[in-house]
C-alpha positions in Angstrom: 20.4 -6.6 5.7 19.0 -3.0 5.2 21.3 -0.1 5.1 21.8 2.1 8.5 20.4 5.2 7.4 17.7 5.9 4.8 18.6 8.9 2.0 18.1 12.2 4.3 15.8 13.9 1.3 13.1 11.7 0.1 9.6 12.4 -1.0 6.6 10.2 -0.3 6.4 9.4 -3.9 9.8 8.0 -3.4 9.0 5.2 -1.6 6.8 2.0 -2.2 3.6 1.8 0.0 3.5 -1.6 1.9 0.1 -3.1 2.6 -0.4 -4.3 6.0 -4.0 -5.2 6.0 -7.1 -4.6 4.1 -7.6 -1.1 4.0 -4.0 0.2 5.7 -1.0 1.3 4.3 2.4 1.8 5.6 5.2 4.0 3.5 8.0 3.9 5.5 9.7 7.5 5.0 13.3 8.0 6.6 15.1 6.5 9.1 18.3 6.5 11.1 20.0 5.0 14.4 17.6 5.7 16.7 13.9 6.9 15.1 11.8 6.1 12.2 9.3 8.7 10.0 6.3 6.6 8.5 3.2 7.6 6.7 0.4 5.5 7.6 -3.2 5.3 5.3 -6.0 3.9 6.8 -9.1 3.3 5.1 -12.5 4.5 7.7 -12.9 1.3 10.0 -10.0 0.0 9.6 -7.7 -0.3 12.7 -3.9 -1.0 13.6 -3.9 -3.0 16.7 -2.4 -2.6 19.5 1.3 -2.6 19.2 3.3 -6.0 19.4 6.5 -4.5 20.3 6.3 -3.0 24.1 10.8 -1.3 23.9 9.1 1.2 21.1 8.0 5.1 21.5 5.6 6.3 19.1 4.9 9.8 18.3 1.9 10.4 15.6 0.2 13.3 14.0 -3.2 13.5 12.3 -2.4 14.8 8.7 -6.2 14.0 7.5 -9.1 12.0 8.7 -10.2 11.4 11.7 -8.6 8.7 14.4 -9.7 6.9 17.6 -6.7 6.1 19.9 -6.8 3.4 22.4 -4.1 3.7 24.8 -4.0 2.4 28.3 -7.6 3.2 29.9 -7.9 6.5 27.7 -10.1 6.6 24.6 -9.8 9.6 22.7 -11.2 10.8 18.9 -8.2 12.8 17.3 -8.9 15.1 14.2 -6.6 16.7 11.5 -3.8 18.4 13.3 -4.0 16.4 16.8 -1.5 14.1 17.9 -0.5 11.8 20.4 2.7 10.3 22.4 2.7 6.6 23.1 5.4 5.9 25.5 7.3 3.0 26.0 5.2 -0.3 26.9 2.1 1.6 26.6 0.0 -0.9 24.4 -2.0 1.2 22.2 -4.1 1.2 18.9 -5.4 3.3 16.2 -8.9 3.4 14.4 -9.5 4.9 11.4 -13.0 6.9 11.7 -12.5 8.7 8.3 -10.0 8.0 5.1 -7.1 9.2 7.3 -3.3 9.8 7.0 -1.2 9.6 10.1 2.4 10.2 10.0 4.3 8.5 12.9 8.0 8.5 14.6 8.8 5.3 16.2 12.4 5.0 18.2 13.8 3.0 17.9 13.4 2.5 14.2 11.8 -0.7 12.9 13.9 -2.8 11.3 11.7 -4.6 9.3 9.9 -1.8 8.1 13.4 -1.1 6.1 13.0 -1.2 2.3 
């Protein structure tokens, strides 16, 4: 069973990256009872499609790159330094236009993403 709470320091470096398709990454960062930080790399093209798991919150940032965000009825193109809320049962995906890095907090954490 993975532990409760991650360490509270960590750096990126610190933690395997877990491929989840061809071209996307997922490094799962910190985590406690109720949220999650992950860093996600997404090759340009790639996607991560919409989300499976409608109870979850997602709040993302745009570190690098460039993202397409599908999210109820809206389509919208998201550079470095924009960022989006997906709210709970909004089904939602993500596009990579560019090489991109987009860090993401999901609440409640998931638990499979747990190293």
């Amino acid at each position: 069973m993975a532990q409760l709470f991650s360490s509270n320091i960590v750096h990126s470096t610190d933690r395997t990256p877990v491929e989840v398709s061809a071209g996307v990454q997922r490094r799962t960062l910190v985590w406690g009872p109720s949220s999650m930080l992950a860093e996600w790399r997404m090759k340009a093209g790639t996607c991560i499609p919409p989300d499976q798991n409608p109870e979850m919150e997602e709040a993302a940032y745009v570190v690098s790159g460039q993202v397409e965000v599908s999210m109820g009825d809206q389509l919208v193109t998201l550079k470095a330094g924009g960022a989006f809320m997906a709210p709970f049962r909004t089904k939602h995906s993500i596009k990579a236009l560019d090489d991109s890095i987009v860090m993401v907090m999901f609440s409640p954490p998931q638990e499979e993403w747990k190293p």
